[in-house]
C-alpha positions, 0 to 999 in steps of 0.5 A, spaced: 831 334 675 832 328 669 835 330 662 831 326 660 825 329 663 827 336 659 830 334 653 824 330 648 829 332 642 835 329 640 841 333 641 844 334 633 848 339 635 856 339 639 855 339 647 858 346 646 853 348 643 847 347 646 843 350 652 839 348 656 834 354 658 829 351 662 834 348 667 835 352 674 841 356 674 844 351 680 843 345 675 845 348 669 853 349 673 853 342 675 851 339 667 856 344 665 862 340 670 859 333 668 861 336 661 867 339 661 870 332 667 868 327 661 868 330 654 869 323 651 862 321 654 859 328 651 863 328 645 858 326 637 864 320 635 865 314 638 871 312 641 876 307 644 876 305 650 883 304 653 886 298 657 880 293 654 880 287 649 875 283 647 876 276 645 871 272 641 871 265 644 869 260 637 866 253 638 870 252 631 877 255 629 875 254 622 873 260 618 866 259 614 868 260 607 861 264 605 859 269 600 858 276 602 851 279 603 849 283 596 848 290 596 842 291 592 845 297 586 841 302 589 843 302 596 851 301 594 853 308 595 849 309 601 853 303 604 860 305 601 859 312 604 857 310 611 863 305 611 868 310 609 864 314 614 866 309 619 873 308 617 874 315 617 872 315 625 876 309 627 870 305 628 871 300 624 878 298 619 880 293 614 882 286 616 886 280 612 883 276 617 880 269 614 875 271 618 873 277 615 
């Protein structure tokens, strides 16, 4: 039995939460091992991964001087929340890079 195959709704709430009451007892032990062996895999945020570093190889070592791409005023707020959002989770953070 696939998760897939009984799951047919986004799960939205944490894996603690959720039951899965369709699926036989035996495999409902093994998902909750798999759950508890790999939390960072079954967690609602993203996360780093330790021991990996990624290197953007560049045809030319010269930044691009461009403009930043405008915000229409009605979805600024939207923008500015998902950004700090994402800063907040460690997904993104501030850089003083000349490429940034």
């Amino acid at each position: 039995v696939h998760l897939r195959a009984i799951c047919t709704q986004p799960i939205t709430e944490p894996v603690e939460q959720v039951q899965f009451n369709t699926l036989p007892d035996h495999i409902q032990e093994k998902l909750d091992k798999l759950i508890q062996q790999y939390p960072n895999v079954f967690r609602n945020t993203p996360g780093e991964i330790d021991g990996y570093e990624c290197r953007i190889r560049l045809k030319n070592d010269k930044p691009l001087n461009q403009r930043p791409y405008p915000i229409p005023v009605t979805k600024r707020e939207a923008v500015e929340k998902e950004v700090k959002r994402m800063l907040d989770m460690g997904i993104i953070k501030h850089s003083r890079s000349p490429y940034s």
